[in-house]
FITORKOL-225799 format. One record per atom (N, C-alpha, C, CB): atom name; x, y, z. Coordinates in steps of 0.02 Angstrom, whole numbers. Glycine has a CB too. Example, Ala and Ser with C-alpha at 12.3 -4.5 7.8 and 13.67 -1.06 7.14 Angstrom:
(marlo 'N', (660, -284, 390))
(marlo 'CA', (615, -225, 390))
(marlo 'C', (660, -165, 390))
(marlo 'CB', (565, -224, 452))
(marlo 'N', (642, -112, 354))
(marlo 'CA', (684, -53, 357))
(marlo 'C', (645, 2, 394))
(marlo 'CB', (704, -30, 286))
END
This chain:
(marlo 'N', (-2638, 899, 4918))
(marlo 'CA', (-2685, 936, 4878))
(marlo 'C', (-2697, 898, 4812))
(marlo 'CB', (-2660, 1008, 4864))
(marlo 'N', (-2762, 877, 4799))
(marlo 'CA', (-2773, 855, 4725))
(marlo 'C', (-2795, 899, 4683))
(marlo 'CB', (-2817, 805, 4718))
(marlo 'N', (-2781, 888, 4626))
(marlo 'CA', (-2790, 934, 4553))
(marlo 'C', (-2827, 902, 4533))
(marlo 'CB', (-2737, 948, 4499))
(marlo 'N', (-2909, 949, 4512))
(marlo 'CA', (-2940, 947, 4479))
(marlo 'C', (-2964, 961, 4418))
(marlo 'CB', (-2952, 950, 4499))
(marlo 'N', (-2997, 925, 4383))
(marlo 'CA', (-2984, 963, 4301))
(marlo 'C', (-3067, 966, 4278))
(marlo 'CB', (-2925, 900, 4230))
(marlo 'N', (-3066, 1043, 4250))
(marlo 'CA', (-3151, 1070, 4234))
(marlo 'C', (-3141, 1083, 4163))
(marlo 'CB', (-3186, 1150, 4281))
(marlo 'N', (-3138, 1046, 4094))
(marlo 'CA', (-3149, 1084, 4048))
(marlo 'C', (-3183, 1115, 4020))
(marlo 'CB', (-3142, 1075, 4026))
(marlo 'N', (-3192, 1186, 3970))
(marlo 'CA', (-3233, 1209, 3958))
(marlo 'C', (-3258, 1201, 3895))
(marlo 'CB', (-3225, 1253, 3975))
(marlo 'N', (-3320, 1184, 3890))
(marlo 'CA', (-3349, 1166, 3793))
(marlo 'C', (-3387, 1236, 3798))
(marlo 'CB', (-3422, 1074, 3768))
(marlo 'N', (-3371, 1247, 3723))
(marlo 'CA', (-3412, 1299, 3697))
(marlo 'C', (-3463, 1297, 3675))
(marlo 'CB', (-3393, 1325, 3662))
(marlo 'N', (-3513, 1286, 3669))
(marlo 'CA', (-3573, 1270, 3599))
(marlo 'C', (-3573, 1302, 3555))
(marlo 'CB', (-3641, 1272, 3605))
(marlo 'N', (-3580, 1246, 3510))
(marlo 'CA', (-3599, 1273, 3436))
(marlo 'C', (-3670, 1210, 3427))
(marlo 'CB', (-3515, 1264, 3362))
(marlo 'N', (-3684, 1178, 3454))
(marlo 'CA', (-3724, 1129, 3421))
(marlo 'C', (-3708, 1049, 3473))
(marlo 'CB', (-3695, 1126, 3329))
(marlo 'N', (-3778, 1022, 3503))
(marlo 'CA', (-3783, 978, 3545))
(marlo 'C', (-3729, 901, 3539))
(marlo 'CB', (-3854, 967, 3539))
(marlo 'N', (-3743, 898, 3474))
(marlo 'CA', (-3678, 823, 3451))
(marlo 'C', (-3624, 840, 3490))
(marlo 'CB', (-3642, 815, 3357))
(marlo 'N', (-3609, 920, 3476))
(marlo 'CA', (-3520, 938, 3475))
(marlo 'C', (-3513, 928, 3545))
(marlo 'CB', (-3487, 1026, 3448))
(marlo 'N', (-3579, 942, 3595))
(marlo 'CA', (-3540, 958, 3644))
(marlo 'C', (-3544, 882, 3685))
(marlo 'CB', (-3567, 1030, 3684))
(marlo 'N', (-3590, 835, 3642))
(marlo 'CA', (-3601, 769, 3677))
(marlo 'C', (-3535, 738, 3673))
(marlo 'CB', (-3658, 723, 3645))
(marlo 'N', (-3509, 741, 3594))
(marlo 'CA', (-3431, 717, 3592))
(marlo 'C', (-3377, 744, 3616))
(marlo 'CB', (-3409, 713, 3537))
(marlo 'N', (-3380, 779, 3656))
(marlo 'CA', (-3348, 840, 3669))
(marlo 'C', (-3335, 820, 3764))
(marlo 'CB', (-3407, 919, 3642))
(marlo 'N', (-3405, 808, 3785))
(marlo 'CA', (-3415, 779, 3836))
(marlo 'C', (-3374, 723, 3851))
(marlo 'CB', (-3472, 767, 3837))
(marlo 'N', (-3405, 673, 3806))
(marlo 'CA', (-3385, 601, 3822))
(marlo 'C', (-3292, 608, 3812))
(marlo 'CB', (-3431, 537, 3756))
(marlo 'N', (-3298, 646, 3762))
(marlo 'CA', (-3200, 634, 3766))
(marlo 'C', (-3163, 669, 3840))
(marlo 'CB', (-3152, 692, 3683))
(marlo 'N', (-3198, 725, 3877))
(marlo 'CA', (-3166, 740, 3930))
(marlo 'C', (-3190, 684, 3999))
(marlo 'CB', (-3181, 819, 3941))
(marlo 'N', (-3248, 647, 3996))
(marlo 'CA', (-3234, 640, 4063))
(marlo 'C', (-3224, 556, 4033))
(marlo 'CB', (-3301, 668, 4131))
(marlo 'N', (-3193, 524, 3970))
(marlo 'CA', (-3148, 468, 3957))
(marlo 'C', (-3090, 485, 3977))
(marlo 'CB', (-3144, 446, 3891))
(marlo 'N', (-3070, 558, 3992))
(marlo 'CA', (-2994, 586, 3998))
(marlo 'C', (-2993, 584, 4048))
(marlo 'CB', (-2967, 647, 3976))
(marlo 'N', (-3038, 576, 4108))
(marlo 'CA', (-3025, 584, 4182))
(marlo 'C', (-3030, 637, 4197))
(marlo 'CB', (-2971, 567, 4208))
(marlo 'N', (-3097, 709, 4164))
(marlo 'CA', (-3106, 750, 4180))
(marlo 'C', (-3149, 750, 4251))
(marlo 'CB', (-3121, 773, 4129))
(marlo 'N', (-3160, 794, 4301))
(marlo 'CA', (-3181, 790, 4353))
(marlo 'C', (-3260, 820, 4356))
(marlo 'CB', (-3131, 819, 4392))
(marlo 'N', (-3269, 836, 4273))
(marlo 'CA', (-3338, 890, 4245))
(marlo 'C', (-3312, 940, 4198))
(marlo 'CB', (-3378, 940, 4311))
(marlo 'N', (-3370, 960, 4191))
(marlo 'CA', (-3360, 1010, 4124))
(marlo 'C', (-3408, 1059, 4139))
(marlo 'CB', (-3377, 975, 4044))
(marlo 'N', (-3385, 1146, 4129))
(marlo 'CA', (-3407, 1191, 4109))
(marlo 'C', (-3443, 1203, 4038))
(marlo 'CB', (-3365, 1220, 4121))
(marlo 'N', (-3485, 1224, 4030))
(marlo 'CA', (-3541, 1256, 3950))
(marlo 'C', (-3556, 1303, 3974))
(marlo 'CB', (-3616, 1220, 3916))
(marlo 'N', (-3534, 1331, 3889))
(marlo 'CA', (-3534, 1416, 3897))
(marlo 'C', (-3584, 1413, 3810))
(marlo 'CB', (-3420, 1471, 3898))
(marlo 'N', (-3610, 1463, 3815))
(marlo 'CA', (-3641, 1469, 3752))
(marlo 'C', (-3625, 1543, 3721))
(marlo 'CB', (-3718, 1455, 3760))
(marlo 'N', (-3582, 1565, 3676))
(marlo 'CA', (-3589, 1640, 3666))
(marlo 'C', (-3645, 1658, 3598))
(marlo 'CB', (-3506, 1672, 3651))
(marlo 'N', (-3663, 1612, 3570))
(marlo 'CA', (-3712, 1628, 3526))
(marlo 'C', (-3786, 1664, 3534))
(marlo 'CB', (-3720, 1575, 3503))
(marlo 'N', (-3817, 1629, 3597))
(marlo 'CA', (-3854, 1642, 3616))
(marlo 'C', (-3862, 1686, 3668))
(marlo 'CB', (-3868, 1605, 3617))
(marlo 'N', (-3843, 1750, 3655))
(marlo 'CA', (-3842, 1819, 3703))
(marlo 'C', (-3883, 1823, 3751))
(marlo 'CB', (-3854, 1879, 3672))
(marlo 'N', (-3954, 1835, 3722))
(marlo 'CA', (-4004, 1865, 3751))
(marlo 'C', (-4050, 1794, 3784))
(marlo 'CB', (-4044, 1916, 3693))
(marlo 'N', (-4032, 1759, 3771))
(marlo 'CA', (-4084, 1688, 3787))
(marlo 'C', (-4052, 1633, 3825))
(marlo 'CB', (-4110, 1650, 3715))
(marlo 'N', (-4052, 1598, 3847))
(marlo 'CA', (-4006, 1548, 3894))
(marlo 'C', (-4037, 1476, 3907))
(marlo 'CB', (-3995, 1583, 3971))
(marlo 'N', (-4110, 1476, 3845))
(marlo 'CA', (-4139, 1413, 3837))
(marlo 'C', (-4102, 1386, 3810))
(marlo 'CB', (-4193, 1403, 3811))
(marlo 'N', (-4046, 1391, 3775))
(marlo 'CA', (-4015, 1343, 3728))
(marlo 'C', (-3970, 1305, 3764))
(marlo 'CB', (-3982, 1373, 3671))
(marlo 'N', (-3935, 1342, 3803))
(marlo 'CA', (-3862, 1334, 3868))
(marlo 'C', (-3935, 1253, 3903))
(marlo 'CB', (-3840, 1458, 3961))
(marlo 'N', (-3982, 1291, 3930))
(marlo 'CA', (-4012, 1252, 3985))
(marlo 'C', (-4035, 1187, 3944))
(marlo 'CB', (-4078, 1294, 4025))
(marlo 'N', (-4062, 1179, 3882))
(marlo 'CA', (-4086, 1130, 3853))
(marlo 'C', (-4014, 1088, 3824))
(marlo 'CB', (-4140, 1158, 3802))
(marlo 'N', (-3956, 1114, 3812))
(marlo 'CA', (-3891, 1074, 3807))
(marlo 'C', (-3861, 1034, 3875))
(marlo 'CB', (-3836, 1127, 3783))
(marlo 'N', (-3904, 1072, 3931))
(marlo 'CA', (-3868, 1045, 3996))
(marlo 'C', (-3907, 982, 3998))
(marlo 'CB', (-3873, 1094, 4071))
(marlo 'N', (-3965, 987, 3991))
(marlo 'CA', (-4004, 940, 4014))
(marlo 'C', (-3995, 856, 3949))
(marlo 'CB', (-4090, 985, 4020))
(marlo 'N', (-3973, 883, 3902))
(marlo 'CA', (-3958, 837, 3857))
(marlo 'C', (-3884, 779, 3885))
(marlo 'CB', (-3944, 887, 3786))
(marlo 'N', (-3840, 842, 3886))
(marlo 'CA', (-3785, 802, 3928))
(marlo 'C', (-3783, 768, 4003))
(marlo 'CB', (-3737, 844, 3931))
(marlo 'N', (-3842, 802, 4037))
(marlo 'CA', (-3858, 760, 4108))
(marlo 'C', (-3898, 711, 4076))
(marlo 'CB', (-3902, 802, 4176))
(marlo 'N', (-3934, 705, 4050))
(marlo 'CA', (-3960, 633, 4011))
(marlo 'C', (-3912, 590, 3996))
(marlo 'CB', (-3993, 640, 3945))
(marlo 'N', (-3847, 602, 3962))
(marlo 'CA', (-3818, 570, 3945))
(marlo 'C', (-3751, 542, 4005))
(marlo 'CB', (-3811, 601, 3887))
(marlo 'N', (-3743, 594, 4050))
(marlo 'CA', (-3678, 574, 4088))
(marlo 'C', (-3720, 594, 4153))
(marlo 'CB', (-3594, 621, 4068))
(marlo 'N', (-3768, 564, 4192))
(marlo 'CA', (-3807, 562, 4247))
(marlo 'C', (-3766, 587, 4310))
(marlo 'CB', (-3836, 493, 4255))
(marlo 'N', (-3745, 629, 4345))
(marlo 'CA', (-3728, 604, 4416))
(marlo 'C', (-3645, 655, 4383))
(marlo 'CB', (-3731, 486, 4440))
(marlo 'N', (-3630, 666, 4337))
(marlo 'CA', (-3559, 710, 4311))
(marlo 'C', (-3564, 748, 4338))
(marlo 'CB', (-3542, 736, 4248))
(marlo 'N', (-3528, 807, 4367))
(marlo 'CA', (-3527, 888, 4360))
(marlo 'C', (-3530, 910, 4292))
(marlo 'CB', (-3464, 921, 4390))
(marlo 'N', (-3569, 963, 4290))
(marlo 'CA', (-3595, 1003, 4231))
(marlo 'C', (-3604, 1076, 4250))
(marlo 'CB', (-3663, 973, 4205))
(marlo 'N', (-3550, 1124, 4235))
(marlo 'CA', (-3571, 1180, 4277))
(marlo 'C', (-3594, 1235, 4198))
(marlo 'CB', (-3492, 1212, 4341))
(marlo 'N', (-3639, 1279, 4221))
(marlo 'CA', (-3672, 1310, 4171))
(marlo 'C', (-3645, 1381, 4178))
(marlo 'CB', (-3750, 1302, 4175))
(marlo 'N', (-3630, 1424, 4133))
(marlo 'CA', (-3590, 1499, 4130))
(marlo 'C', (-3648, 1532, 4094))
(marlo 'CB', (-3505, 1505, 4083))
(marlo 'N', (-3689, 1561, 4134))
(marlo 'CA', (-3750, 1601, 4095))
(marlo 'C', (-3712, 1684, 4085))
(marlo 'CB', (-3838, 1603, 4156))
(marlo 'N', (-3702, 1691, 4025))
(marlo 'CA', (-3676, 1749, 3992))
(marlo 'C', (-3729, 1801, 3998))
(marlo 'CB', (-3657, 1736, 3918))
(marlo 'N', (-3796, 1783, 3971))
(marlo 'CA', (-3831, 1825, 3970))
(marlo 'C', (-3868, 1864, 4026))
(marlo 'CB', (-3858, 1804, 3937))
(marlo 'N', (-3840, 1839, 4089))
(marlo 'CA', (-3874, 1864, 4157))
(marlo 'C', (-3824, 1939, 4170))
(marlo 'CB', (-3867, 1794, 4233))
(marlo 'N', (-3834, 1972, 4175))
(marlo 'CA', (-3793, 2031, 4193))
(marlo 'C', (-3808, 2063, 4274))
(marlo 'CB', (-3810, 2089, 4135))
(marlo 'N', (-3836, 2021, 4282))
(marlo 'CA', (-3890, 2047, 4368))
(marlo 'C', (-3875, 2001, 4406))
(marlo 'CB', (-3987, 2048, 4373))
(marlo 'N', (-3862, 2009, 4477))
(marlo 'CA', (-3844, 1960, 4515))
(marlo 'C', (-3946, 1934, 4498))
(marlo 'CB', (-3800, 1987, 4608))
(marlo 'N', (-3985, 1979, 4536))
(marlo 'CA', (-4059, 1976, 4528))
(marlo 'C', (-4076, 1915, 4470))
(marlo 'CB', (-4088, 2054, 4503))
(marlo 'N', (-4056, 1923, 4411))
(marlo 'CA', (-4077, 1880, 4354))
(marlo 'C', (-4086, 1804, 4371))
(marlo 'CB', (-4026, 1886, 4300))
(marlo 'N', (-3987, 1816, 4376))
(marlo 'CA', (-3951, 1743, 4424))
(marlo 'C', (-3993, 1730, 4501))
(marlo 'CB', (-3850, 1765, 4451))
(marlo 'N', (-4008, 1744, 4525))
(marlo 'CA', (-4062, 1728, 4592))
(marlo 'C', (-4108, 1692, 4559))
(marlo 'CB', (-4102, 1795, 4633))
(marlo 'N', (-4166, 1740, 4490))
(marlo 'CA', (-4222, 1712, 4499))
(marlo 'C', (-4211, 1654, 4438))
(marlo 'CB', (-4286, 1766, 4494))
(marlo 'N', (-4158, 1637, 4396))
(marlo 'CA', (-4148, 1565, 4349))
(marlo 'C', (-4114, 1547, 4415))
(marlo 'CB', (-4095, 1560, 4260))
(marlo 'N', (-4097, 1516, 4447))
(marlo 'CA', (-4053, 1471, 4515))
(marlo 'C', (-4130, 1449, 4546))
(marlo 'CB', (-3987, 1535, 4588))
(marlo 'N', (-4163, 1499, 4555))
(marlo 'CA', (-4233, 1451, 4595))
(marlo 'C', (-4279, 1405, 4520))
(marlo 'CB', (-4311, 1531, 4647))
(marlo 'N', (-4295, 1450, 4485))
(marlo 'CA', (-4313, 1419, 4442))
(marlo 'C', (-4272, 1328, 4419))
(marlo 'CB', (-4307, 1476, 4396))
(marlo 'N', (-4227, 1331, 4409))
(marlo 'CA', (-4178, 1278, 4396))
(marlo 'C', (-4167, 1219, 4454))
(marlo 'CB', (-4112, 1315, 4386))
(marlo 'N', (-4163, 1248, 4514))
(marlo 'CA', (-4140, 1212, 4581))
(marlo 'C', (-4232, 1186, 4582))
(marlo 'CB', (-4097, 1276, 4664))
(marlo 'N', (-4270, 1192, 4570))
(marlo 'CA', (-4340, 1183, 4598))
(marlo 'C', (-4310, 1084, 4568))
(marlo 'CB', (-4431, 1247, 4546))
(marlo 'N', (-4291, 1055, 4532))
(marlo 'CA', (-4265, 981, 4503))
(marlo 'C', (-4211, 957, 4567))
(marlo 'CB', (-4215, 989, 4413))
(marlo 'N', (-4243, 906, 4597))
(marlo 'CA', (-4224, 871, 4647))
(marlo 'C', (-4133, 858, 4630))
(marlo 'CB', (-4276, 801, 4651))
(marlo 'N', (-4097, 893, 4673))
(marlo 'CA', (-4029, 854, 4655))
(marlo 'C', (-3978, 930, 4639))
(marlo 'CB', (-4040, 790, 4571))
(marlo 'N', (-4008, 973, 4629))
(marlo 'CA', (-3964, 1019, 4594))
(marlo 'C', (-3953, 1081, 4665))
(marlo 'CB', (-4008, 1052, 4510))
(marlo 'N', (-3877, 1125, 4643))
(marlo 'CA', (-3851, 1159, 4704))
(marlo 'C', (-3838, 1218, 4653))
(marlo 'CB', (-3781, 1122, 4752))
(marlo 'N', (-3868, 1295, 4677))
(marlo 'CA', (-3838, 1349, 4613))
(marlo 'C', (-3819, 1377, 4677))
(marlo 'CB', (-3893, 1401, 4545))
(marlo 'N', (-3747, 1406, 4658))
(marlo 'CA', (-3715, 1458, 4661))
(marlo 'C', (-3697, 1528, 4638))
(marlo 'CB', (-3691, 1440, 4660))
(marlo 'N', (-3697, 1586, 4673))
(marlo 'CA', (-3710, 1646, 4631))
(marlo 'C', (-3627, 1662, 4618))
(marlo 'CB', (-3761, 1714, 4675))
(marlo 'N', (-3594, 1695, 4583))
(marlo 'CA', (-3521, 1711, 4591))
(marlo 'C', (-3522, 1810, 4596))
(marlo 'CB', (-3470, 1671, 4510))
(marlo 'N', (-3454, 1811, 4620))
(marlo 'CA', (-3471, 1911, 4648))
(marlo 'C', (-3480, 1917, 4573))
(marlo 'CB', (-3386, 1982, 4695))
(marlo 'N', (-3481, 1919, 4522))
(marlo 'CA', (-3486, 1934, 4471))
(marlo 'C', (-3534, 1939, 4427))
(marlo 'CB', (-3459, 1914, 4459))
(marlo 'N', (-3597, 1922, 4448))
(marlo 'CA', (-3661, 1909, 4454))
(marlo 'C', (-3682, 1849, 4381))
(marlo 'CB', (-3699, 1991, 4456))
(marlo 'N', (-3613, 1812, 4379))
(marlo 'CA', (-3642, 1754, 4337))
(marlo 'C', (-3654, 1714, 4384))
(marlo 'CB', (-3601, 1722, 4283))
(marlo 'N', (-3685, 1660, 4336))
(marlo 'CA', (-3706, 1596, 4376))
(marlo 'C', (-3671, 1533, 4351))
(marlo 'CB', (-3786, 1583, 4371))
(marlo 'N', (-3653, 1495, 4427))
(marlo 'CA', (-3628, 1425, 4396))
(marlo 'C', (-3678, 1381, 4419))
(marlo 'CB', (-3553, 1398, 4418))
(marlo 'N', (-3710, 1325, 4380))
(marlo 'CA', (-3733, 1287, 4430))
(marlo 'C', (-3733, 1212, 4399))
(marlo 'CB', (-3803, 1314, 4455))
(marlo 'N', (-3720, 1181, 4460))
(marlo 'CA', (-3668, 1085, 4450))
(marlo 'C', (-3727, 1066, 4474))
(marlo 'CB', (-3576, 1049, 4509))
(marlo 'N', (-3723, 991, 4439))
(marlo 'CA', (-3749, 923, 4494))
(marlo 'C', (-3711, 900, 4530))
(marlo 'CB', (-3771, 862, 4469))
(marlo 'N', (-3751, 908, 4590))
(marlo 'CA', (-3737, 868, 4646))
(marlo 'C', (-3758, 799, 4684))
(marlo 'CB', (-3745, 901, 4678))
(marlo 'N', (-3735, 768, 4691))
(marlo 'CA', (-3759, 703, 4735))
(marlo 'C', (-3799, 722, 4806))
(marlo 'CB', (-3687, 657, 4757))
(marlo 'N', (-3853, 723, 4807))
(marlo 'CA', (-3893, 735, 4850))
(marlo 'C', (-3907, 667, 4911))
(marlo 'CB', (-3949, 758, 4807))
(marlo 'N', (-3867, 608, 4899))
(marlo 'CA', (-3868, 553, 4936))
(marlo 'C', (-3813, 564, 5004))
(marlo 'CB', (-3851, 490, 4885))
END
């Protein structure tokens, strides 16, 4: 069995989580979770931080913790919205958050 390692960054602000990034997967992280609790009601900020760090670490796992979805329904209709970008896999959890990673589609 191998051990895998997912750390989780919080946001406060795109730098933090770029340096934040680069120091876990220099550590031999396997990807990283972003969670945003600032932004309650809105989840552009979470999605526009993801896409900053997939710019920057192409092809990483990046899994996204949308706080503000309380509906499995919500999570359905951001997962199509999101998955419509060649490459990406969303998953719903019983809990009706959403995680969703890059995947290697090759």
């Amino acid at each position: 069995m191998t051990l895998e390692v997912f750390p989780v960054i919080h946001i406060n602000e795109v730098s933090q989580v770029l340096a934040q990034a680069e120091h876990c997967y220099e550590s031999g992280a396997d990807g990283i979770y972003l969670i945003d609790h600032n932004s309650r009601s809105d989840p552009t900020f979470l999605v526009q931080t993801y896409n900053e760090v997939d710019d920057h670490y192409p092809g990483r796992f990046i899994g996204l913790n949308f706080l503000q979805l309380t509906s499995g329904y919500s999570a359905f209709l951001l997962s199509i919205m999101l998955c419509r970008k060649v490459g990406f896999s969303a998953n719903l959890i019983a809990s009706g958050k959403m995680m969703l990673g890059h995947v290697d589609m090759n």
